[in-house]
N, C-alpha and C positions, 0 to 999 in steps of 0.2 A: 639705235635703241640702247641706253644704261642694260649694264645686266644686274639681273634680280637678285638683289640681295637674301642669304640667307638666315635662314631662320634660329641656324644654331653655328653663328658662325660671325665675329664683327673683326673689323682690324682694331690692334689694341693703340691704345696712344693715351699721353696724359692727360691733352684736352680734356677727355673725357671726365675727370676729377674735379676741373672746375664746372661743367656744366650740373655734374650730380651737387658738388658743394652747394651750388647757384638756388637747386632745386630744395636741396634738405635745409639749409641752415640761409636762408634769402637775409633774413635779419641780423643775423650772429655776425661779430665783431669779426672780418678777417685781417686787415690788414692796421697797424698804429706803426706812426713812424713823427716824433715829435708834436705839432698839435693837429696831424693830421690823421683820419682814422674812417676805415670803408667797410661797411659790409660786405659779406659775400654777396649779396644784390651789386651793391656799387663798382665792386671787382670785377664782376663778370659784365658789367655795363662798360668802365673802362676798356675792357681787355674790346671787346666787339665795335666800339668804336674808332679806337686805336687800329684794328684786324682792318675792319671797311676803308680806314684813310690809307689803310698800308696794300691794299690789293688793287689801289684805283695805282698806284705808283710802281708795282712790281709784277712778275710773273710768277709762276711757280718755280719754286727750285732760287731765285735769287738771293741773295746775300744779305744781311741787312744787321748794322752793327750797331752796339752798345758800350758805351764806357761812361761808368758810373759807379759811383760807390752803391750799398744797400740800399737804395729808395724804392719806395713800390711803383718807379716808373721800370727800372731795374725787372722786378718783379711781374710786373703786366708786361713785359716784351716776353717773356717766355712763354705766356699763352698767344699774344696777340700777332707775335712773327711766323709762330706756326701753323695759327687758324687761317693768317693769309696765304697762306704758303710757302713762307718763305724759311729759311735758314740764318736762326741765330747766329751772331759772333757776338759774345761778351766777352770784352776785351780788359786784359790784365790793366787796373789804374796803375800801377808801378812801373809800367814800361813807358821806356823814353821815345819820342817823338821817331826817331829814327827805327825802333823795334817795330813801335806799332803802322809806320808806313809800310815797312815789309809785309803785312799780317792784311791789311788792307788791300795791296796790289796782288797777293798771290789768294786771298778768296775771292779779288773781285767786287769787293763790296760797294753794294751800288746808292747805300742810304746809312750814314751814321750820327745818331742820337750823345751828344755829349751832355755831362753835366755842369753849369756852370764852373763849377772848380776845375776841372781839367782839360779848358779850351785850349790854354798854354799848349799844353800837350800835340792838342787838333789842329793847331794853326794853320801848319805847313798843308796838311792834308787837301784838304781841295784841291790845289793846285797842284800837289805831284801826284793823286793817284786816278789814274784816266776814267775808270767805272766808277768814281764816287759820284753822285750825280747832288747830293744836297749836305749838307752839315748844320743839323740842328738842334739846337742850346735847349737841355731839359732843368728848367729853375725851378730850385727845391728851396723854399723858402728856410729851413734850415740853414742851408747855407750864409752865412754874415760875412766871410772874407771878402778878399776884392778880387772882381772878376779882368779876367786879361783881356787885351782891345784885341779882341777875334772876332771878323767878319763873318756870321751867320747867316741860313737860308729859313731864317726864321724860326720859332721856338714850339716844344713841343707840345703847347695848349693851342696854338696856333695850328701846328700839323693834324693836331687830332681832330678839333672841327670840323673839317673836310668830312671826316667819319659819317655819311645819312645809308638810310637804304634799309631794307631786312637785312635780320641778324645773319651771321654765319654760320655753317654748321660746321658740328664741333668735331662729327664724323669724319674720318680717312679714309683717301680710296687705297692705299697701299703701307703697310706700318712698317715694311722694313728702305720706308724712305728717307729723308736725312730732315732731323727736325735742329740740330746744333751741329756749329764745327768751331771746334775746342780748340787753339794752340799752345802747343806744350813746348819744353826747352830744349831741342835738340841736343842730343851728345854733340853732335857736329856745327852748334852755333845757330844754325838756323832755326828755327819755330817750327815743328810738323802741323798740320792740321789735321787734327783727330775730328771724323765724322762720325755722330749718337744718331740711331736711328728713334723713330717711336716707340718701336717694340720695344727693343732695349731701354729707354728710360720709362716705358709704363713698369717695366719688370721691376728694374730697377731700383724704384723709388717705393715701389709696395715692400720690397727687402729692406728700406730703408724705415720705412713705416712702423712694418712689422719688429726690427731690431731695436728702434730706439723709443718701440711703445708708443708712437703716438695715437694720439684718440682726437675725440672732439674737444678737449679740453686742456691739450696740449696750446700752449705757446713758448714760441719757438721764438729764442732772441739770435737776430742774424751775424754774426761773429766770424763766420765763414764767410771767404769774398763769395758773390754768387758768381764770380768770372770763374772761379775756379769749380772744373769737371760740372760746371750750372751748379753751383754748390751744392754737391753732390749728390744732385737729383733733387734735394728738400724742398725747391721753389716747387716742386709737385707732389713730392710725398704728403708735408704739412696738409695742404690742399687738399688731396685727398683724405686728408681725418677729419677735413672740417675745421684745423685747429686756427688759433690766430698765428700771423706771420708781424714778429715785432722788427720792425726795421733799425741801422744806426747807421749812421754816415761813417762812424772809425772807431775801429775799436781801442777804446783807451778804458781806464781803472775806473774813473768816473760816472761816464755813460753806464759802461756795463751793472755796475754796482746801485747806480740811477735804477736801471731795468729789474737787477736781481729785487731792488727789496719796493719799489712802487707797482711795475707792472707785472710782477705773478710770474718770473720766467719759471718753465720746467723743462726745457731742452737746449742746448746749445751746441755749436762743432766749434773745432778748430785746432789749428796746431799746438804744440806744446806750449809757443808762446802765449797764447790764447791762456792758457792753464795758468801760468806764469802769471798772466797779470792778475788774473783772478786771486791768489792764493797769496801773492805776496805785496795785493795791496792796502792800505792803512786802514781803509774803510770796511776789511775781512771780515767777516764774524760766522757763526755759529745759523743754521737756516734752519726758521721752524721747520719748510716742508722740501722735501729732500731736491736736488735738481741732477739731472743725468747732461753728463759733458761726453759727448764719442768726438778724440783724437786721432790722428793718424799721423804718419811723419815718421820723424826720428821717435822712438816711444819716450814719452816723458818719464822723468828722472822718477826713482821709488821716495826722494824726498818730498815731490811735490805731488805726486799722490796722494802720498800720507797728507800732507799739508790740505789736503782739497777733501778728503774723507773727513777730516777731522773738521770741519764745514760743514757736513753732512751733502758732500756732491762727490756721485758715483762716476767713474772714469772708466769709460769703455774704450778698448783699444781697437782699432780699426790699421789694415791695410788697403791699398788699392794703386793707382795711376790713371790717371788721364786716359787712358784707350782702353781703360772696363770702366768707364763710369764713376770713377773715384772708390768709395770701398768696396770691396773683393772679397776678404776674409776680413773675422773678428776674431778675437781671444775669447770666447763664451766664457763664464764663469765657472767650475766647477766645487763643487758645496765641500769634497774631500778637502782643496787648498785651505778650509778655514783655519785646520788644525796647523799648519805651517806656520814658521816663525818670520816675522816681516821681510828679513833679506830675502828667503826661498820663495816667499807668496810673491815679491814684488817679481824675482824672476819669470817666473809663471806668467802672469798678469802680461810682462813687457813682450813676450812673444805674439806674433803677426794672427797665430791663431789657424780656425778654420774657414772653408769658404760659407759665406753666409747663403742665407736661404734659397736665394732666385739666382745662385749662383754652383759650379759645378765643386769641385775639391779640387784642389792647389796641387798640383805635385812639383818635387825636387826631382831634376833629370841632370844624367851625362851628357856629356856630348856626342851620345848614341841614341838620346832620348830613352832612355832606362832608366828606371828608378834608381836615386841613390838607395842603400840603405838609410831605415830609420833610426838612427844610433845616436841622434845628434850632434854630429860631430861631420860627419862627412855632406862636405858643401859642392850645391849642384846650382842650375840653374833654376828659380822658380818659374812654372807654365801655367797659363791659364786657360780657360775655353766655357764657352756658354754663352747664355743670348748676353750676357755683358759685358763682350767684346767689343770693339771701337766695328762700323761697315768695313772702315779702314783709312789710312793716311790720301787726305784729299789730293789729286793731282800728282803722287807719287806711289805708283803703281811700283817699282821698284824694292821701296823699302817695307811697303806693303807684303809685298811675298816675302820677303826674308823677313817680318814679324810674325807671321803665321807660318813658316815651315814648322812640318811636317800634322801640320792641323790642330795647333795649339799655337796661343800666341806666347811670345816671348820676349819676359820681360827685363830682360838686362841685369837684374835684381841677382846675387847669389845667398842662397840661405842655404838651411839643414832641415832635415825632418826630426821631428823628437817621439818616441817610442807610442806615444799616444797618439799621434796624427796631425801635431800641432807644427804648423812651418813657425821658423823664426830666419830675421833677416841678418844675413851679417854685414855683407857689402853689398856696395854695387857697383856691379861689372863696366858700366858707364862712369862712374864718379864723378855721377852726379851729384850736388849737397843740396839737400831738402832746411831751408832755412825760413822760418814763420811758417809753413808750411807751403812755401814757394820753390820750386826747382831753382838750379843755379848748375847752367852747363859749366864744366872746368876750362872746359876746350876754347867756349867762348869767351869767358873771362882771359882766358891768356894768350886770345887773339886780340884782345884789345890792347893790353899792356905793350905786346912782341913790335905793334905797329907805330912805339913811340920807337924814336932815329937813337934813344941811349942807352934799348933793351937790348942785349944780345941774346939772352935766353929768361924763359920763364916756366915755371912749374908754377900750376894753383892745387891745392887740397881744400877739404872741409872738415873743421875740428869742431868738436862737440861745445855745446855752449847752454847753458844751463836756462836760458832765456827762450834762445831762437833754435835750441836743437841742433844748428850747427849754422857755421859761420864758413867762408872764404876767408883762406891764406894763402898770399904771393909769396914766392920764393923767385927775385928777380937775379940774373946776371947782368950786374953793369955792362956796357960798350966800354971799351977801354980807354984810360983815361975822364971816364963819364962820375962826375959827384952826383949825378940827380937823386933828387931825395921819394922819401914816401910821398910827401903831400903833392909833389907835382905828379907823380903818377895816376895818384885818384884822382886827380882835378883830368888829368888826359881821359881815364877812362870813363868815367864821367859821361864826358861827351859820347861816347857811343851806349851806355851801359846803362840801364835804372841804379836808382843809388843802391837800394839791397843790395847789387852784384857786384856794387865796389867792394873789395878788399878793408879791413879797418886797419890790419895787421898785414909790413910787409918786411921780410926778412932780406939781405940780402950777402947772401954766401958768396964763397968763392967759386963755389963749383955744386952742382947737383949729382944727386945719385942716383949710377944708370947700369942696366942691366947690360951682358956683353954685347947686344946687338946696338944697343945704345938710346932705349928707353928708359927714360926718365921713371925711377922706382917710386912711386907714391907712398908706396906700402912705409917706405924706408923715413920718408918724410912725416906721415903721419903719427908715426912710432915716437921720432924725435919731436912731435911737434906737442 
């Protein structure tokens, strides 16, 4: 016999936002993505369709993947994988064929959905990863390029048919179960896979709701990959306001600017780049009615701030990572900074901020876990804790404990506290480079390079870049007697790396600078670079 549910008591989950959407607003436009456009009737019919053909295929707790630009097939696998039970992978479109094999063999994934554009990509997959058991081509009639000769197990208007039977219910029996598993860039080269539970992304995405004002009348232009952190919870926040969710296959000056001024946007994410092309493209101008942009990253420049205000588009700054859900803390605005002169306000503004609502307060610790002082100046470890922490790294129980010692998780990240309360970041204790708003391990980049036969050493850093926030630089040591150039380097790394991660810029010194044990000084490079 079930046990009897209570009466002042439900488990929380996203689902739930589209079933309420489903109910309040059945007619209301949710999704437009080129000349394609659903109701929240039609969404919620998708999604239980999609759910029904996915539970006759999978068990609970399975794997089941995604790689795809922003299209609302994108969009329905994040209700539809989890009503069936199973566990998201939306998978980075920039990763190369050998990334995403890795990402596939260590979750297991037993069903992946490609979109015609990035079957190149999928090719190999069938056949090296043992638990894949189908690979199917989802065509978005957007799409115009030419699609690459990759064998399919069929396409996914075909897979969804299968879909018959009573709906699903939208209900969980357990919310701190695993509804996504996220892979992020290892310091150490490899992908972790970060597990979201329910709880956490209901919480999550109401914080997100709540912060960037959405309502019913919010549309939301997708600018933010949804592969990353499930772009940031929004595929369920949105939903939950009722608002529309405007889809784009890439974000370029065009499109967006297509969206800004025909379909009504008033929300958008993204990294600085994101900001960037907005601000610095030909087709700029002045908007009757205001649009809110929440960044995270590198914080963008106080130039291109200004450039974006003077647009009449408000820039909220956000921190976060991949194992809380994407953002963590915000910079609130405080009504005293009016009076400040633009240099001081932008300093203000560029800071990480506080933790936001469904979230606990950030502290700077020692390596005693002690508070730094709030002086801003003295730099500690940022720590985080609250329900929008990662369950933890899938399959690595190991690094699992050492991100949560001492009952806070840790984020690699070193910042200061400022007299007010507000963290700001300075480094990171990883160095890692946050570039379009994508990770870039160092460690990994200059495992690729070390394993060409005319590397004998290599350092990478990331230098700031007014576009992408920050970029990779090689700092290679020829093999002796070795001429190899830049271009044949990238063309090697290439081969193992996504392009973002190649290097553009590669130096090649005599010698690098190295502390007396004989670590390579980044700091030293950085300075000079």
């Amino acid at each position: 016999m079930g046990v009897q549910p209570l009466a002042n008591h439900s488990e929380l989950t996203p689902l739930r936002f589209l079933q309420r959407s489903v109910e309040v607003y059945p007619s209301k436009e949710a999704i437009v993505h080129g000349s394609r456009s659903y109701s929240y009737a039609q969404f919620g019919a998708q999604v239980q369709q999609f759910a029904k053909a996915l539970a006759a295929r999978i068990v609970p707790g399975d794997r089941v993947a995604v790689l795809a630009p922003n299209i609302p097939e994108m969009l329905v696998a994040h209700y539809a994988v989890p009503l069936a039970g199973g566990v998201l992978v939306a998978l980075n479109t920039r990763l190369s064929a050998r990334e995403l094999g890795y990402i596939m063999e260590h979750s297991a994934t037993k069903l992946l959905f490609v979109d015609s554009e990035l079957l190149g990509a999928a090719a190999t997959l069938r056949a090296e990863v043992p638990s894949l058991e189908a690979l199917i081509e989802i065509q978005d009639p957007e799409f115009t390029g030419t699609r690459s000769e990759v064998q399919v197990d069929g396409t996914y208007a075909e897979f969804i048919a299968a879909g018959t039977g009573a709906d699903l219910d939208y209900a969980i029996a357990d919310e701190r179960a695993p509804i996504t598993l996220n892979y992020t860039s290892g310091t150490t080269g490899k992908p972790k896979g970060v597990l979201y539970s329910h709880r956490g992304s209901y919480l999550n995405s109401m914080g997100e709701a709540f912060h960037q004002g959405f309502d019913a009348h919010t549309r939301y232009l997708w600018t933010l990959p949804m592969f990353h952190c499930n772009g940031w919870c929004t595929p369920w926040a949105v939903t939950a306001a009722g608002g529309t969710h405007l889809c784009l296959r890439g974000v370029r000056a065009e499109p967006v600017w297509d969206a800004i001024d025909d379909l009504g946007v008033t929300h958008l994410c993204g990294a600085p780049t994101v900001c960037s092309i907005i601000a610095d493209s030909s087709r700029a101008h002045e908007l009757e009615r205001g649009i809110k942009i929440t960044t995270a990253g590198a914080p963008p420049s106080p130039a291109i701030i200004r450039k974006l205000q003077m647009l009449g588009i408000e820039v909220v700054h956000v921190y976060g990572l991949t194992e809380v859900y994407g953002p963590y803390t915000i910079c609130e605005y405080q009504d005293a900074w009016d009076g400040l002169d633009d240099e001081a306000k932008a300093q203000k503004v560029a800071r990480q901020g506080v933790g936001m609502v469904q979230a606990e307060s950030a502290r700077i610790v020692d390596a005693d876990m002690k508070n730094v002082p709030a002086d801003g100046e003295t730099m500690g470890e940022i720590v985080l804790r609250g329900n929008n922490v990662m369950i933890g790294y899938y399959r690595d129980e190991e690094a699992t404990a050492a991100a949560f010692s001492g009952g806070w998780f840790h984020t690699g990240d070193l910042g200061v506290m400022h007299p007010d309360g507000y963290i700001q970041l300075k480094d990171r204790a990883k160095d890692i480079i946050i570039s379009g708003g994508e990770n870039i391990s160092t460690i990994e980049v200059e495992q690729a390079f070390a394993n060409h036969p005319e590397v004998l050493d290599v350092a990478v850093i990331g230098v700031p870049n007014e576009k992408w926030g920050e970029t990779p630089v090689a700092f290679v040591i020829r093999a002796s007697g070795s001429q190899v150039d830049a271009a044949t380097l990238q063309a090697h790394a290439r081969t193992q790396l996504a392009g973002f991660k190649v290097p553009k810029t590669i130096h090649f010194p005599q010698d690098l600078p190295r502390t007396s044990t004989g670590k390579v000084q980044k700091n030293v490079l950085r300075q000079n670079a």
